[in-house]
Backbone as CSV, one residue per row, in Angstrom:
resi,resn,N_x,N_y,N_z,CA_x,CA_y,CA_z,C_x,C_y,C_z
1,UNK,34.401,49.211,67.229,34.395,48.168,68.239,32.981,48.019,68.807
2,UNK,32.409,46.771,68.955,31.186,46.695,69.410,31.197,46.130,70.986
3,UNK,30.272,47.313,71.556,30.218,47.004,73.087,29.342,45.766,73.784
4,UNK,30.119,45.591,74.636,28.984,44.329,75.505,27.519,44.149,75.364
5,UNK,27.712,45.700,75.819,25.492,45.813,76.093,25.289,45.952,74.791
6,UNK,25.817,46.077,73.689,25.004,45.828,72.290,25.019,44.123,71.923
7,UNK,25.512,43.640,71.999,25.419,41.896,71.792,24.161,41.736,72.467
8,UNK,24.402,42.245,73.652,23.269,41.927,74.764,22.028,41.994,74.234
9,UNK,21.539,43.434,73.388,20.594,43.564,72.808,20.050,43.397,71.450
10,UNK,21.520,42.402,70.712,21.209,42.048,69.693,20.016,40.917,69.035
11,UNK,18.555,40.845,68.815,18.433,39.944,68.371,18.580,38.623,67.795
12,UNK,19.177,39.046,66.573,19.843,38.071,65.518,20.764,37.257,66.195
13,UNK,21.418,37.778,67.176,22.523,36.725,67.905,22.265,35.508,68.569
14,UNK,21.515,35.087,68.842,20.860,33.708,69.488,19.465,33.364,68.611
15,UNK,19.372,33.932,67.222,18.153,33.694,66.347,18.207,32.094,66.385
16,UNK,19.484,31.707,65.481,19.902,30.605,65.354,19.315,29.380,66.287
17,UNK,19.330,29.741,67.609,19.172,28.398,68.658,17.804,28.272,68.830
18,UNK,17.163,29.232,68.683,15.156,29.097,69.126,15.131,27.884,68.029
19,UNK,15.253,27.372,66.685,14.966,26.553,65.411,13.761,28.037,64.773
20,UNK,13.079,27.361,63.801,12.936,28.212,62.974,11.110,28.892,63.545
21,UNK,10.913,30.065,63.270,9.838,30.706,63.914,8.810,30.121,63.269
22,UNK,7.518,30.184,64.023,6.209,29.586,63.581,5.835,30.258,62.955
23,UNK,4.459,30.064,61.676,3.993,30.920,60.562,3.177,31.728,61.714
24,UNK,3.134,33.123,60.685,2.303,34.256,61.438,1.144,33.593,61.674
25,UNK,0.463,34.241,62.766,-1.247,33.749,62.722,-1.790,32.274,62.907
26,UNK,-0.925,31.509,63.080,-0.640,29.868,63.458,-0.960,29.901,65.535
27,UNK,-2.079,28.832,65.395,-2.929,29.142,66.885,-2.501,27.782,67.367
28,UNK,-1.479,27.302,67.002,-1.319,25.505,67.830,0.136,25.159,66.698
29,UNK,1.039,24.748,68.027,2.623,24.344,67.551,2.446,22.696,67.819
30,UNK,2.760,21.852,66.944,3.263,20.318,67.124,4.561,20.257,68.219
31,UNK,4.703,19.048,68.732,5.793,18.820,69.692,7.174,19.050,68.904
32,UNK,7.280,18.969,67.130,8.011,19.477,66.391,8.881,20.883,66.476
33,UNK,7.521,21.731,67.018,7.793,23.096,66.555,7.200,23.533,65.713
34,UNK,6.739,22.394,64.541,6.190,23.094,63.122,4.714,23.570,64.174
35,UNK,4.077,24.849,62.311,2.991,24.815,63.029,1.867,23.494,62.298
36,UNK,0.405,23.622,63.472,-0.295,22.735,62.688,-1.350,22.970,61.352
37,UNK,-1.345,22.135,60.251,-1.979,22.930,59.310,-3.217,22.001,59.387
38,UNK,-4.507,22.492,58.846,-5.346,21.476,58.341,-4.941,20.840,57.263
39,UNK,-5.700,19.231,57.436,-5.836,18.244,57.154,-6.581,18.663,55.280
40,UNK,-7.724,19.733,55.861,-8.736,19.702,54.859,-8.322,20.803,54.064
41,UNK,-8.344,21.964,54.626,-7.981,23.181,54.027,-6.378,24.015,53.762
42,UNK,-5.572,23.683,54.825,-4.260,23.784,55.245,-4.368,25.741,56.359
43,UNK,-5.121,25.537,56.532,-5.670,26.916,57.321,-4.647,26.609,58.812
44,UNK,-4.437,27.412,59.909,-3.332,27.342,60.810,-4.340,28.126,61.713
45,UNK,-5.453,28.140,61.297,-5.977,28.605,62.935,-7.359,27.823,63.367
46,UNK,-7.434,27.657,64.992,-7.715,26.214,65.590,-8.638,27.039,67.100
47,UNK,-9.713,26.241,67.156,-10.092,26.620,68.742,-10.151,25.463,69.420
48,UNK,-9.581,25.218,70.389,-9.441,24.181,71.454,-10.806,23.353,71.960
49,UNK,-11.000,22.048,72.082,-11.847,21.549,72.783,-11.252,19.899,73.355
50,UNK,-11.793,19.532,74.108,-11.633,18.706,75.098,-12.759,17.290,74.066
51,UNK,-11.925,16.107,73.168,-12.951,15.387,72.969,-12.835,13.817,73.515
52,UNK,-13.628,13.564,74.130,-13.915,11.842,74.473,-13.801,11.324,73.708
53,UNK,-12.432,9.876,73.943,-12.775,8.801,72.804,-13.182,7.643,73.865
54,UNK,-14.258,7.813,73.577,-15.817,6.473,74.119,-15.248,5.114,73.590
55,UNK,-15.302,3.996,74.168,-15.349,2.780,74.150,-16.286,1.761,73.994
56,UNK,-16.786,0.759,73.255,-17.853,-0.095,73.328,-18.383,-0.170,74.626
57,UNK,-17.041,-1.024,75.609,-17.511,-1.672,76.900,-17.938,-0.360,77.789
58,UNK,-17.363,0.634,78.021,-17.512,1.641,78.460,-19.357,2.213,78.483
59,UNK,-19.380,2.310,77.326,-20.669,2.915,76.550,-21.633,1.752,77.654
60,UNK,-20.940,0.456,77.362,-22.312,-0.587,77.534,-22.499,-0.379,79.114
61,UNK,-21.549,-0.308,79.963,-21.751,-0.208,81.201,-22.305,1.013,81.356
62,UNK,-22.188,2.355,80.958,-22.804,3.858,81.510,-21.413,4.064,82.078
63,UNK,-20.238,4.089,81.681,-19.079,4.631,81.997,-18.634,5.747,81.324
64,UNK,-19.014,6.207,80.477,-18.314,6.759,79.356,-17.614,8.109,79.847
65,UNK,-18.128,8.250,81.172,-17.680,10.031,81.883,-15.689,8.945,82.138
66,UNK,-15.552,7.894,82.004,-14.294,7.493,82.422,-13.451,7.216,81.451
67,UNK,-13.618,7.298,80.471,-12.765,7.167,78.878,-11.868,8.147,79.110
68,UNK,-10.877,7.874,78.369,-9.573,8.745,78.141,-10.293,10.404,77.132
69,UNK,-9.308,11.245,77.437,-9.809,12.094,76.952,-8.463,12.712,75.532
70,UNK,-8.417,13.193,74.552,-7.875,13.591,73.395,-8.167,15.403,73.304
71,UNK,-6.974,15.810,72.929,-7.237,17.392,73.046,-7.298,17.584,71.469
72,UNK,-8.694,18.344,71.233,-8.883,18.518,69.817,-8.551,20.119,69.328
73,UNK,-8.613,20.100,68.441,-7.914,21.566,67.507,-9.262,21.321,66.737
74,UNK,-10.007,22.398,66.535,-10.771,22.381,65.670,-10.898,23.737,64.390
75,UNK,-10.560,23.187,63.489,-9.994,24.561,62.045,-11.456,25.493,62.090
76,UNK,-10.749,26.998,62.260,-11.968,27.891,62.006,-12.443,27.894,60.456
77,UNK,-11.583,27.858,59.859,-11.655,27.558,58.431,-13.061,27.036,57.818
78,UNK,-12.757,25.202,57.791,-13.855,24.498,57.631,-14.655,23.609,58.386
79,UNK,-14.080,23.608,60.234,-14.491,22.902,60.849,-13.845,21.553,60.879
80,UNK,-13.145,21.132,60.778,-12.934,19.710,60.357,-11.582,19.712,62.030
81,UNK,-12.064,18.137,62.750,-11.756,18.068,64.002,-10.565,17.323,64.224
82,UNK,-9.031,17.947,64.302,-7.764,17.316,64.656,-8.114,16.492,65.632
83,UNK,-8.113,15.337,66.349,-7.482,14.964,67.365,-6.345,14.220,67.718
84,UNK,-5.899,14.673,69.539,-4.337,13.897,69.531,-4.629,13.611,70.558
85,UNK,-4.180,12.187,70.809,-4.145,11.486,72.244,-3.209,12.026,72.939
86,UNK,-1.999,11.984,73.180,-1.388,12.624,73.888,0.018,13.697,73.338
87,UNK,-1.157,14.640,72.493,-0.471,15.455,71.699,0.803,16.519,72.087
88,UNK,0.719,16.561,73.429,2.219,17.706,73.282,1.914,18.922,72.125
89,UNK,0.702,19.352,72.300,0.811,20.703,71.296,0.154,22.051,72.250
90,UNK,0.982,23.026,71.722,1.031,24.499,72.648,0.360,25.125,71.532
91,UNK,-0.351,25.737,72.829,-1.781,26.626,72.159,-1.146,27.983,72.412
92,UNK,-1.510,28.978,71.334,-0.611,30.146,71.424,-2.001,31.033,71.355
């Protein structure tokens, strides 16, 4: 007979509801869940930066500190620069 406090501490028993675990070593989850791969290499690890997407009119006035901003993933791999406007992605 299996006791209460062992369910309790069963793992596997609520595996099911998380959806499926992210690849090992994967540094940034999509609003999916999946993880993110490069574009160029398919590499899963990423360092964060903050990039401006600049505008003509913007530029022409000396505004450009007021442009929207895009959170970039950038692959340690080969360098090559994800960006998402309003990406919903968790940095792990």
């Amino acid at each position: 007979m299996t006791k209460k406090s062992d369910l309790n501490n069963d793992p596997t028993l609520l595996a099911g509801l998380r959806g499926p675990d992210p690849a090992p070593g994967a540094d940034v989850l999509l609003r999916s869940g999946e993880p993110l791969a490069c574009l160029v290499c398919r590499e899963q690890r990423f360092t964060r930066r903050e990039i401006k997407l600049n505008t003509t009119g913007m530029t022409l006035m000396d505004l450009d500190w007021a442009n929207r901003s895009g959170d970039g993933a950038v692959c340690k791999a080969c360098g090559y620069v994800h960006v998402f406007l309003d990406g919903d992605l968790t940095w792990r």
